[in-house]
DOTI-384003 format. One record per residue (C-alpha): x, y, z; residue number from 1; residue in one letter. Coordinates in Angstrom, 1 decimal, m for minus. Last residue first. Layout:
<nodes>
NODE/c1/c2/c3/n/res
NODE/X/Y/Z/NUM/A
...
</nodes>
This chain:
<nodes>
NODE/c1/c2/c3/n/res
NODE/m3.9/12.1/m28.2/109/X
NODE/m0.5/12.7/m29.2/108/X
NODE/0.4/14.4/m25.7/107/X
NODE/m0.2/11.4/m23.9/106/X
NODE/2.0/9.1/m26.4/105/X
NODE/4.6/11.7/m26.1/104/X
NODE/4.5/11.7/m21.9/103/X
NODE/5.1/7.7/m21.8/102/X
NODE/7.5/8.0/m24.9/101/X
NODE/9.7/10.5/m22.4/100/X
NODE/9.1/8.2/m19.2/99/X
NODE/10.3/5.5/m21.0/98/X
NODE/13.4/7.3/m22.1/97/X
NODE/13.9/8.2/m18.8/96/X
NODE/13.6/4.3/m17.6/95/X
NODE/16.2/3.5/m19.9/94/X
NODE/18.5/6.1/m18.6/93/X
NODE/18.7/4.9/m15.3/92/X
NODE/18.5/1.2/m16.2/91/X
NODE/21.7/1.6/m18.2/90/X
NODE/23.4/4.0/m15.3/89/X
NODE/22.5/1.2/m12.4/88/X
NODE/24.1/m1.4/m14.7/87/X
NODE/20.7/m3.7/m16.8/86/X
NODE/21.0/m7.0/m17.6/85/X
NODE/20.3/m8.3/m13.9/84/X
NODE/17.0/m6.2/m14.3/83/X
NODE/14.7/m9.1/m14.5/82/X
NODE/16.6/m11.4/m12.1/81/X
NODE/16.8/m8.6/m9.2/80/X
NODE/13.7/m7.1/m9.5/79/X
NODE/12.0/m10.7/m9.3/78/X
NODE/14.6/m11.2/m5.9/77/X
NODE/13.2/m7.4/m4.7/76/X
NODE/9.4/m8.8/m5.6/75/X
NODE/9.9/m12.1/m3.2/74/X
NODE/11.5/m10.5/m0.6/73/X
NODE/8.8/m7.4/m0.1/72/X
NODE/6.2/m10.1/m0.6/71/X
NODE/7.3/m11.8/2.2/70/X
NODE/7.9/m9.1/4.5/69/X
NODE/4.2/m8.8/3.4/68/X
NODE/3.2/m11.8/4.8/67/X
NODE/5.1/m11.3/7.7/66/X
NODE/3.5/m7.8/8.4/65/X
NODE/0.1/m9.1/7.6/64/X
NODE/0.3/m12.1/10.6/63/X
NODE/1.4/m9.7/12.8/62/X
NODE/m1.5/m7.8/12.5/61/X
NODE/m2.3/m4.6/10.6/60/X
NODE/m3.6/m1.1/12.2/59/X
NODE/m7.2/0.1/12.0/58/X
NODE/m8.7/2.7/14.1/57/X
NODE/m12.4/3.2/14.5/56/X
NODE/m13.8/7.0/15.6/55/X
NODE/m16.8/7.2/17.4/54/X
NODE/m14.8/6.1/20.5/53/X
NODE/m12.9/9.6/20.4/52/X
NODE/m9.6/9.8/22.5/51/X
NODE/m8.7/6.3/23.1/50/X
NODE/m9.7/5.4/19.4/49/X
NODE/m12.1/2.3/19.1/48/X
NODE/m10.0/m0.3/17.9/47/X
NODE/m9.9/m2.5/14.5/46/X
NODE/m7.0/m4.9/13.8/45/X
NODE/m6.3/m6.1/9.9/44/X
NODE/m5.0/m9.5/8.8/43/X
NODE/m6.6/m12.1/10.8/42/X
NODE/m9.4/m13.2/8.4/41/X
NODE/m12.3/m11.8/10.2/40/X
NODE/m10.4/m8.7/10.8/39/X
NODE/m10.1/m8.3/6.5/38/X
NODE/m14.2/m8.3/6.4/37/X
NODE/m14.2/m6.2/8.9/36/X
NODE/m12.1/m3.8/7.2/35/X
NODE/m13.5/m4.6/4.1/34/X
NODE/m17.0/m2.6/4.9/33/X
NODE/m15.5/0.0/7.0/32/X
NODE/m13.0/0.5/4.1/31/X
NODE/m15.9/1.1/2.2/30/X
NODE/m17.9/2.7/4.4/29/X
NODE/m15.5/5.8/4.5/28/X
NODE/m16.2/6.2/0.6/27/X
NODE/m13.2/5.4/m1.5/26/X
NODE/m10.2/7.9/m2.5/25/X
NODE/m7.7/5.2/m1.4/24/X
NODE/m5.8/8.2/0.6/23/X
NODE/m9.3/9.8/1.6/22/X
NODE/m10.7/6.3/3.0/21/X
NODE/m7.8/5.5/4.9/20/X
NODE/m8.2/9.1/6.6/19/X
NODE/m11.5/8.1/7.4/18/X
NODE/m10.9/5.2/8.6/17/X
NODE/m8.4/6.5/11.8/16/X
NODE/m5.1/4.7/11.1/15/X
NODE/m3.7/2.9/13.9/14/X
NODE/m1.1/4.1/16.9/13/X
NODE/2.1/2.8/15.8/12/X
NODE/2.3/4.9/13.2/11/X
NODE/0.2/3.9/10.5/10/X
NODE/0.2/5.7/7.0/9/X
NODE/2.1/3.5/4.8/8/X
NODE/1.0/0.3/6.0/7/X
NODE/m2.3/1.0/6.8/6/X
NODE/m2.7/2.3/3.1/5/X
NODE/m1.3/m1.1/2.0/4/X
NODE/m3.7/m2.9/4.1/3/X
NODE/m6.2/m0.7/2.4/2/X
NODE/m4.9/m1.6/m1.2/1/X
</nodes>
């Protein structure tokens, strides 16, 4: 989830900890915590900020980017076979019923 985080919230210049921490709703030490854990394994940079060396930015590696280019391929091809059945329209209204049962079931409880 943090590389995710990093993903989504970096631009170009890392993502203080901090504000990784309030979009995962974790303690800042957490990430700290698997931050380092995720350097040690090549996926995840960590930088003192240029502006404020208290404060650690974390951005992802090459190595991360390809693997989740990867993913990104591999989910739209499993999208692809499992919704084959469905046209744009049918999946459309499908998932609105879902979403209708979905808020039903919460209101019967």
């Amino acid at each position: 989830m943090i590389l995710m985080a990093i993903s989504d919230l970096d631009k170009d210049d890392g993502v203080p900890v901090n504000v990784a921490s309030k979009m995962l709703h974790v303690d800042p030490s957490f990430v700290t915590t698997q931050s380092k854990l995720l350097e040690k394994k090549g996926l995840l940079r960590r930088r003192p900020s240029l502006t404020d060396a208290r404060v650690v930015r974390l951005s992802l590696t090459d190595k991360t980017y390809k693997h989740l280019a990867n993913l990104a391929a591999q989910h739209d091809a499993i999208d692809e076979f499992v919704f084959a059945e469905f046209s744009e329209n049918e999946l459309t209204e499908f998932t609105n019923k879902l979403a209708g049962l979905k808020n039903r079931l919460e209101k019967a409880r």
